[in-house]
C-alpha positions in Angstrom: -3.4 7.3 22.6 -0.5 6.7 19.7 0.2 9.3 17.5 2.2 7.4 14.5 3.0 10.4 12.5 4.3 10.6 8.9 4.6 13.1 6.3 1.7 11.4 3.9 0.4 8.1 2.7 1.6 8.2 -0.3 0.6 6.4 -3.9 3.5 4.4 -4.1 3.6 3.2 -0.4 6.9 3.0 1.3 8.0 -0.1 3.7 7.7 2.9 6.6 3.8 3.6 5.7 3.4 -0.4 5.4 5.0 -0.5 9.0 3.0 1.9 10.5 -0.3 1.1 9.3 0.3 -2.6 10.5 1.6 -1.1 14.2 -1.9 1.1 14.1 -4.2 -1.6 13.4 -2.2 -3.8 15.5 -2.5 -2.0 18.5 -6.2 -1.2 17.8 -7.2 -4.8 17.4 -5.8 -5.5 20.8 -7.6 -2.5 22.4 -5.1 0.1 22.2 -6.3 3.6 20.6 -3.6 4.4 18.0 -3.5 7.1 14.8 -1.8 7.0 11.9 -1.1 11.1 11.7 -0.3 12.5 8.2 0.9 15.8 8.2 1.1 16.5 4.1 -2.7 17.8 2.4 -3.5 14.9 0.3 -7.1 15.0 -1.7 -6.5 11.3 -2.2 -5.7 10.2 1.0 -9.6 8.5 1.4 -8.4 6.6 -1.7 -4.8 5.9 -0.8 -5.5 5.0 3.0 -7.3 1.6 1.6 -4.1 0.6 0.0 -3.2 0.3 3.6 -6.0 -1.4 5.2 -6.9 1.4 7.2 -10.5 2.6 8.1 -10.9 6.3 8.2 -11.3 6.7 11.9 -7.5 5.4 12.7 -6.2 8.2 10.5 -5.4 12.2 11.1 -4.4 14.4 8.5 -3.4 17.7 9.8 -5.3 19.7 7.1 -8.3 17.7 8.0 -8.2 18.3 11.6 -8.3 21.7 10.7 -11.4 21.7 8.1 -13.4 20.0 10.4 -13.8 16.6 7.7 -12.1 13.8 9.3 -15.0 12.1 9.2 -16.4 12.8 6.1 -17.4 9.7 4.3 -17.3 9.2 0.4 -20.4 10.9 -1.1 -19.1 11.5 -5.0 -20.0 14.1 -6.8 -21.0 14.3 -10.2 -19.5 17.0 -13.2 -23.5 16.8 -14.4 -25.3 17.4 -10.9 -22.5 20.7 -9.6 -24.9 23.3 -7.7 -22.5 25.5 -8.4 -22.6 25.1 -12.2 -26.9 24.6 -13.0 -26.9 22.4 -16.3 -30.2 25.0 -16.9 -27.5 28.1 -16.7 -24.6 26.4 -18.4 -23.9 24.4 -21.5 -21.3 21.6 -20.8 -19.4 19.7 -23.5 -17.1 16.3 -23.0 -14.6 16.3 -25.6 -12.5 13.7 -23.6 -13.6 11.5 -20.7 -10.7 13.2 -18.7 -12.3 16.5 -18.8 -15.5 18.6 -19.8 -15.9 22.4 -20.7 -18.8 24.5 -19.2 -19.4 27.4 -21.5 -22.2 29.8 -21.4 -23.2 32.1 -24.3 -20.5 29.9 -26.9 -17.8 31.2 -24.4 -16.1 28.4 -22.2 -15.9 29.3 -19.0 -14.7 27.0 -16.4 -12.8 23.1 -17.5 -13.6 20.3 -15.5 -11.0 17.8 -15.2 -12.3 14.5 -14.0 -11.3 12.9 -10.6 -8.3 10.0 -12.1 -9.4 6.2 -12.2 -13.4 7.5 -12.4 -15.9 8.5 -14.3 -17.6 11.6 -14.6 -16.9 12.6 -11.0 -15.1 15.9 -10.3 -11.4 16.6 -9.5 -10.9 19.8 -10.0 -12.9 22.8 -11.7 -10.6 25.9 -13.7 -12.7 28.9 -14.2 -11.6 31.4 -17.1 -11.2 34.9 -17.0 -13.1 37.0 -20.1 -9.1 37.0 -22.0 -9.0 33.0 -21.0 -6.7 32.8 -18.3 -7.3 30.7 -15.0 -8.1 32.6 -12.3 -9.2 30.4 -10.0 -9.2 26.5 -9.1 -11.0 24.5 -7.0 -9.6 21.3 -5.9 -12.3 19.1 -4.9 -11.4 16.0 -2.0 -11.8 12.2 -3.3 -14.6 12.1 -0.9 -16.9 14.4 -3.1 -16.1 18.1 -1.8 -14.5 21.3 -2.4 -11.4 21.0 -0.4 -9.1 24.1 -1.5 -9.6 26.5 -3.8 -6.3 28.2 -5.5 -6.5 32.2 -6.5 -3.5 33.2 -9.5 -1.7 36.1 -10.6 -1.9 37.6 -13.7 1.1 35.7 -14.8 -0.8 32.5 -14.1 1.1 31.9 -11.0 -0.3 30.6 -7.4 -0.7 33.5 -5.4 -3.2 32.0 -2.4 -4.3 28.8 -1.7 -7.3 28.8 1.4 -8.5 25.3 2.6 -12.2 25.2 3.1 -14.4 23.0 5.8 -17.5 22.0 4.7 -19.7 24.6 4.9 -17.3 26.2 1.8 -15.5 28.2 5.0 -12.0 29.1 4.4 -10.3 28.8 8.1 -6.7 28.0 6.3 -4.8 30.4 4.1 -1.9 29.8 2.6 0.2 32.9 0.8 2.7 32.6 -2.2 4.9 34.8 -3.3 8.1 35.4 -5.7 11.3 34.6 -3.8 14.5 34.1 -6.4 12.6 33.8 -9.8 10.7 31.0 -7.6 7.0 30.8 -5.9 7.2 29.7 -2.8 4.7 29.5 0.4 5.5 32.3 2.9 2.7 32.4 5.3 0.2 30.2 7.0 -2.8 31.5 8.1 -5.1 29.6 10.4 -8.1 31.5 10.5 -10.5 32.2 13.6 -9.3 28.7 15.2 -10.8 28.1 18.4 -12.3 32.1 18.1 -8.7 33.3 17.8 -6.1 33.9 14.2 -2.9 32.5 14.3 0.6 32.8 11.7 3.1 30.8 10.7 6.2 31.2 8.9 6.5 27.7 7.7 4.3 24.4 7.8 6.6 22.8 9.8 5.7 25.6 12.7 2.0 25.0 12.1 2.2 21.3 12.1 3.8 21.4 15.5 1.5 23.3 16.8 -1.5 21.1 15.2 0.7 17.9 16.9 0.5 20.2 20.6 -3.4 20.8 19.8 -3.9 17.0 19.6 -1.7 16.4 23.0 -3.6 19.3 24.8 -7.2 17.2 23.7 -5.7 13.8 25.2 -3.7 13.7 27.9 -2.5 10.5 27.1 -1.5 11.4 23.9 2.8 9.5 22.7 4.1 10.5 20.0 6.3 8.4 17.5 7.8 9.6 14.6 8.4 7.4 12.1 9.9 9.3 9.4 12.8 10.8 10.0 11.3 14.6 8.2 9.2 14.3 11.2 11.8 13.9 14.0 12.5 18.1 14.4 8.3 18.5 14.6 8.1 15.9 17.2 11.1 17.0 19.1 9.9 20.7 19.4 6.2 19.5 20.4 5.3 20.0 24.4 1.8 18.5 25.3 3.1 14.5 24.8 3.5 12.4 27.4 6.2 10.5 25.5 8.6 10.7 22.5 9.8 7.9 20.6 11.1 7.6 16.9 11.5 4.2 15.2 14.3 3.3 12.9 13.3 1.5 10.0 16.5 1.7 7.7 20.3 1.5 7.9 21.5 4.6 9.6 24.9 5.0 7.6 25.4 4.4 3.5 29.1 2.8 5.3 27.2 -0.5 5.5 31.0 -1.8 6.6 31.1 0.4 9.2 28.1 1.0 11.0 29.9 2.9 14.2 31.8 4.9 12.2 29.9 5.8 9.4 28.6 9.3 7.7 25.0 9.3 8.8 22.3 9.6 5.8 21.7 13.3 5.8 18.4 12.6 6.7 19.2 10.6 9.9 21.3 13.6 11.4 18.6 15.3 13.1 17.8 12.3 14.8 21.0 10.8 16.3 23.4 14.8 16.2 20.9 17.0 17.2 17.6 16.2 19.3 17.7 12.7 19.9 18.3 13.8 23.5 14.8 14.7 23.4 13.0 11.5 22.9 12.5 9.4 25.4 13.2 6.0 23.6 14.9 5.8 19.9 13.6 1.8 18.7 15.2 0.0 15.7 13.8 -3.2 14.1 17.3 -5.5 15.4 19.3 -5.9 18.3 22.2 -5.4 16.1 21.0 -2.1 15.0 20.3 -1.3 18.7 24.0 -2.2 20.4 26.0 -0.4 17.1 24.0 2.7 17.7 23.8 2.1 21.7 28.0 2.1 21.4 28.3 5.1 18.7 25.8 7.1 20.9 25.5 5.9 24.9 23.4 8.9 25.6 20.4 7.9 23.9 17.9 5.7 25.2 17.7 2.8 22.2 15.3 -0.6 22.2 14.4 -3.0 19.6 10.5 -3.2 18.1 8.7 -5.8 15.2 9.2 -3.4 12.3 6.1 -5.5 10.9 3.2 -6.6 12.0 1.4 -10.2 10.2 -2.2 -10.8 10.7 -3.9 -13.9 10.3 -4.8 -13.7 6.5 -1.1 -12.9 5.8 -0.1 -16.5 6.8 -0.1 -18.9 3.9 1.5 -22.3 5.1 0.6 -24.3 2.1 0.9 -22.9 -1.4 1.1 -26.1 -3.5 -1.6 -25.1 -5.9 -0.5 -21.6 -6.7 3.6 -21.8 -7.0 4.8 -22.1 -9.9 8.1 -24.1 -10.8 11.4 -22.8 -10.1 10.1 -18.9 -10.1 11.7 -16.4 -8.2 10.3 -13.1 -6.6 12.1 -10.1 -5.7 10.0 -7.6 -3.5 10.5 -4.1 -2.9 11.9 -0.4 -4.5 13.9 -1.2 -7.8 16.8 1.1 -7.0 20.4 1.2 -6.9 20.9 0.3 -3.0 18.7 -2.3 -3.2 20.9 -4.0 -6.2 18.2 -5.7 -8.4 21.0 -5.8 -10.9 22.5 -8.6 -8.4 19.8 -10.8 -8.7 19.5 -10.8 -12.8 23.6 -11.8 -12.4 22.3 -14.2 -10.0 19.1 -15.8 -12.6 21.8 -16.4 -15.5 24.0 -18.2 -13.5 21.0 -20.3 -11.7 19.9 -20.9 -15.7 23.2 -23.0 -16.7 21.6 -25.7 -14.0 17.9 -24.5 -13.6 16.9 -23.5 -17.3 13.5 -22.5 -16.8 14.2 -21.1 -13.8 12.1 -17.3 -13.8 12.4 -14.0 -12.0 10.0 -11.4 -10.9 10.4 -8.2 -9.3 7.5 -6.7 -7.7 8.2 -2.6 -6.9 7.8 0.9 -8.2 11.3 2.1 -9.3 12.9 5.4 -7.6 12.3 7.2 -11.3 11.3 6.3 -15.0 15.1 7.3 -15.8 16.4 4.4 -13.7 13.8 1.8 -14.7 13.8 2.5 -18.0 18.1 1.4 -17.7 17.1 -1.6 -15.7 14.9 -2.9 -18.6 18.0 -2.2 -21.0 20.0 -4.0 -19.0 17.7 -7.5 -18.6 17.6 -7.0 -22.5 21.0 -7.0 -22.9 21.9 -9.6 -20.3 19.8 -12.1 -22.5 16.8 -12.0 -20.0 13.8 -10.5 -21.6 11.8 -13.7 -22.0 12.3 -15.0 -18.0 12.4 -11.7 -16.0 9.2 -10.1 -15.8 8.5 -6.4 -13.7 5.4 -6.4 -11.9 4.1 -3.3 -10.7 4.0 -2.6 -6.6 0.3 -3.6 -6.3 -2.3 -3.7 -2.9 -1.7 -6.4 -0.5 -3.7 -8.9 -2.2 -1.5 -8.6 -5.2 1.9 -8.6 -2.6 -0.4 -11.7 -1.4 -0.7 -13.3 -4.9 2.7 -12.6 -5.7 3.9 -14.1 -2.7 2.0 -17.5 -3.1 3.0 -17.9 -7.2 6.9 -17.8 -5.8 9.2 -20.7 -5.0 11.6 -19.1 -3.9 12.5 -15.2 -2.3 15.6 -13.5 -3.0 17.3 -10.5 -1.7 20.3 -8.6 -3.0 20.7 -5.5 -0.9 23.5 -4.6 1.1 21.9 -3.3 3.8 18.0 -3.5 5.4 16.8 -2.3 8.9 15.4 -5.7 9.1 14.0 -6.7 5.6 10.0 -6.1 5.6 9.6 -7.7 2.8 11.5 -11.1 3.7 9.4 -11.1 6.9 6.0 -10.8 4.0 7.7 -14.1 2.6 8.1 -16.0 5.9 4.2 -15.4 6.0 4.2 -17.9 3.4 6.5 -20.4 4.1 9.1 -19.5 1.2 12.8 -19.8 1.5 15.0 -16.9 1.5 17.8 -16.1 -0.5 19.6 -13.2 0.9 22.9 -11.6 0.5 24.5 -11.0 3.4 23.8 -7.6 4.8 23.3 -5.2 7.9 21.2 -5.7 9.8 19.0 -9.0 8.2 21.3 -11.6 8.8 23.4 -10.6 11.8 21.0 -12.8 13.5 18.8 -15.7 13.3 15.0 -14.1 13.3 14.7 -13.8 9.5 17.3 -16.3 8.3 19.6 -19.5 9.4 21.5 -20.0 6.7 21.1 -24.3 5.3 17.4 -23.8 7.9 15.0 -21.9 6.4 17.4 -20.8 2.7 21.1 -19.4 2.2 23.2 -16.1 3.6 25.0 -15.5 -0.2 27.5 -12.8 -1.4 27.5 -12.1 -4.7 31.1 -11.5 -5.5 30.7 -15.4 -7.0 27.6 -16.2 -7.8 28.0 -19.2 -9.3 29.1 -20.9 -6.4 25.7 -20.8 -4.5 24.1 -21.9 -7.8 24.1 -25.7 -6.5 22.4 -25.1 -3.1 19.9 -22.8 -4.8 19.0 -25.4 -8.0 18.7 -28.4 -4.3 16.4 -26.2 -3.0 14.2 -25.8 -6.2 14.4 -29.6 -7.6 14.3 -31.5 -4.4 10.9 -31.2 -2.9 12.1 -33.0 0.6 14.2 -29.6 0.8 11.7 -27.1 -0.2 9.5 -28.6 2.4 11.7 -28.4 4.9 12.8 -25.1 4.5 9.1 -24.1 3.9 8.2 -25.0 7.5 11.0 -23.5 9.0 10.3 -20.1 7.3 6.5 -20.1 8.5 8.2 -20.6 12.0 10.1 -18.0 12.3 7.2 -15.8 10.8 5.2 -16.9 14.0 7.9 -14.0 16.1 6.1 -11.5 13.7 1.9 -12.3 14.8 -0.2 -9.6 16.3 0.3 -11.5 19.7 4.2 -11.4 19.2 4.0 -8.0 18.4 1.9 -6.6 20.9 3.8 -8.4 23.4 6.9 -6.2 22.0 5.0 -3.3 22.3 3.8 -4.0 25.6 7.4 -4.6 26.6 8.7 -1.0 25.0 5.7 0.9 27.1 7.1 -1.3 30.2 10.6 1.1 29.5 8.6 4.1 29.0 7.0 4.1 32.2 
């Protein structure tokens, strides 16, 4: 079996998460066991794993293996039915519809908050000491059970944390204490496991031995990392039959110089330290592939479809949903990917396309920086054309997709450009500035085929081709077909041929 392993599925899914989930449900429509691991505990993950499209039984979550409730379905619980808290014993009062407060005898003794984006159903339950302070929290799953429960100090500060399987069992403990004026975790304790007790310093060392308990129960069992926080857990592991990381970014901030290049701290792990002990390093272009190939010829490198599209991803005809000269930019408003660029890029398109519009679809890095980017569309005279959309589920991505005319790119550097793959699905043309590693070859973009390779030093000057493309429809149309062509490379059939191809090296 695949072991895809990540730190978490987070709320606001990265292009990695989008990646993987698409390779595990992928490989598992064409037969091939694969699990999307999560190594992070995460009450929401139930909730967050349909943002993905994945069922519950192609996902592991390390505290879950452990509790026993990997396959626990959703059964909700209700604040008003607890058989912990008898509504005969207890008086409860709902001041807000976040929260409720159980009191007995006029004296409140436990606060319900309410599970987010529900009604009534329990998140988390604070119980009061005589003096009012919190002694003790439960922090109930979004599948309708006590997950954890948290013990304080006296100070109000975490002092244990013990996870719970479902019988209320602790057989995880987690132990804080005060290190520098901070509280940080200091043991792991996995209790009566398999009949026997076992300690960890750090849940790195207990997640690599969760990661050799799931090699020791299949003994076909590869592991891929695809985050590079995972690569050191992977590396150390000793029950997999194979190791592989994938590559989904530029490996250097030196977009210019790609052999030469300072590493991204987080990619130095990987490439300086125990990429000797994977068995296959992948990367989502062949460009990617010969630069690192050439910085590092003792590493075993290969190329893989970062993305994966399925059937109901490919729109060829959108006539009745685009709208008129409306552009889309998709993905993490942030300063690498230089959304700035493509407002520069709207006000010049506007002195020949006035009603030309521009939407970015994404979740920023912080409030800070999106905040300044709102400013800055203010200032540049943009407040009525630009709109910010937030980063939605895929049927929204879908939507968004199909109301476009046209999908732009402004970064200076993509491992291949999910996102621009997402808008070959639907036949748009691409306008992208030329980066590492989406146009150093023709899968994603010809430039004049299927839209334009652009700098942005002079924007004005690709203002003509861009206005041709929106006001002649003979144009459009072509470039249209030629996008949803080169989308046909990215097909669960294409894909699994790649992966086929990749196991072919392996064995």
């Amino acid at each position: 079996m695949n072991y895809f392993i990540n730190e978490n599925i987070f709320a606001f899914n990265s292009g990695t998460e989008h990646s993987q989930a698409r390779r595990v449900k992928m490989l598992n429509q064409k037969g091939v066991k694969s699990k999307f691991v999560t190594r992070q505990y995460n009450r929401y993950l139930d909730r967050d794993r349909h943002n993905l499209d994945l069922d519950l039984s192609q996902i592991i979550n390390m505290y879950d293996f452990f509790q026993g409730t990997l396959l626990r379905k959703r059964q909700p619980q209700s604040l008003r039915t607890l058989p912990s808290l008898p509504m005969q014993s207890y008086h409860v009062e709902s001041p807000s519809p976040n929260y409720s407060l159980v009191k007995k005898s006029g004296r409140q003794i436990a606060r319900i908050n309410v599970l987010p984006a529900t009604v009534g159903l329990v998140g988390e339950i604070l119980y009061n000491d005589r003096a009012d302070n919190i002694t003790l929290r439960e922090n109930w799953d979004w599948r309708g059970f006590c997950s954890s429960v948290d013990r304080f100090m006296p100070n109000g500060q975490l002092s244990s944390r013990q996870f719970l399987n479902l019988d209320g069992e602790p057989v995880l403990e987690v132990t804080y204490m005060l290190i520098e004026n901070q509280v940080k975790p200091t043991l792991w304790h996995l209790i009566k496991y398999q009949g026997r007790d076992y300690r960890f310093k750090t849940e790195n060392e207990l997640f690599v031995f969760f990661l050799n308990e799931l090699g020791r129960l299949d003994a076909t069992a590869d592991f891929i990392s695809e985050r590079r926080s995972m690569d050191i857990s992977v590396a150390q592991t000793i029950t997999a039959n194979h190791k592989i990381a994938i590559v989904h970014e530029m490996h250097t901030p030196d977009v210019n110089h790609p052999l030469q290049g300072d590493l991204y701290q987080s990619h130095h792990s990987l490439f300086e330290v125990v990429g000797p002990r994977f068995d296959l390093i992948l990367t989502a272009t062949k460009a990617q592939k010969d630069d690192l190939k050439r910085r590092y010829p003792k590493l075993k490198f290969d190329v893989i479809n970062d993305t994966t599209l399925f059937e109901a991803d490919l729109v060829l005809d959108q006539s009745n949903s685009r709208i008129s000269n409306h552009l889309l930019w998709l993905g993490r408003i942030s300063p690498e990917k230089n959304p700035a660029g493509a407002l520069e890029l709207l006000k010049q398109l506007r002195t020949q396309v006035p009603d030309a519009t521009l939407e970015f679809m994404g979740y920023a890095q912080n409030a800070e920086y999106l905040e300044k980017f709102k400013n800055l569309i203010i200032q540049m005279g943009l407040g009525q054309v630009v709109f910010i959309t937030p980063y939605g589920s895929q049927e929204q991505v879908r939507a968004a997709l199909q109301r476009a005319s046209l999908l732009i790119s402004t970064s200076s550097s993509e491992g291949q450009g999910m996102q621009l793959i997402e808008g070959l699905a639907h036949g748009l043309p691409l306008v992208v500035v030329e980066n590492h590693y989406t146009t150093q070859d023709d899968a994603i973009i010809t430039d004049g085929e299927n839209g334009l390779v652009i700098d942005l030093h002079q924007p004005q000057r690709w203002v003509p081709d861009i206005s041709q493309i929106l006001g002649d429809e003979a144009t459009w149309s072509r470039m249209h077909q030629q996008s949803y062509r080169k989308a046909q490379a990215f097909t669960v059939t294409a894909s699994y041929q790649n992966w086929e191809m990749i196991q072919g090296r392996l064995n």
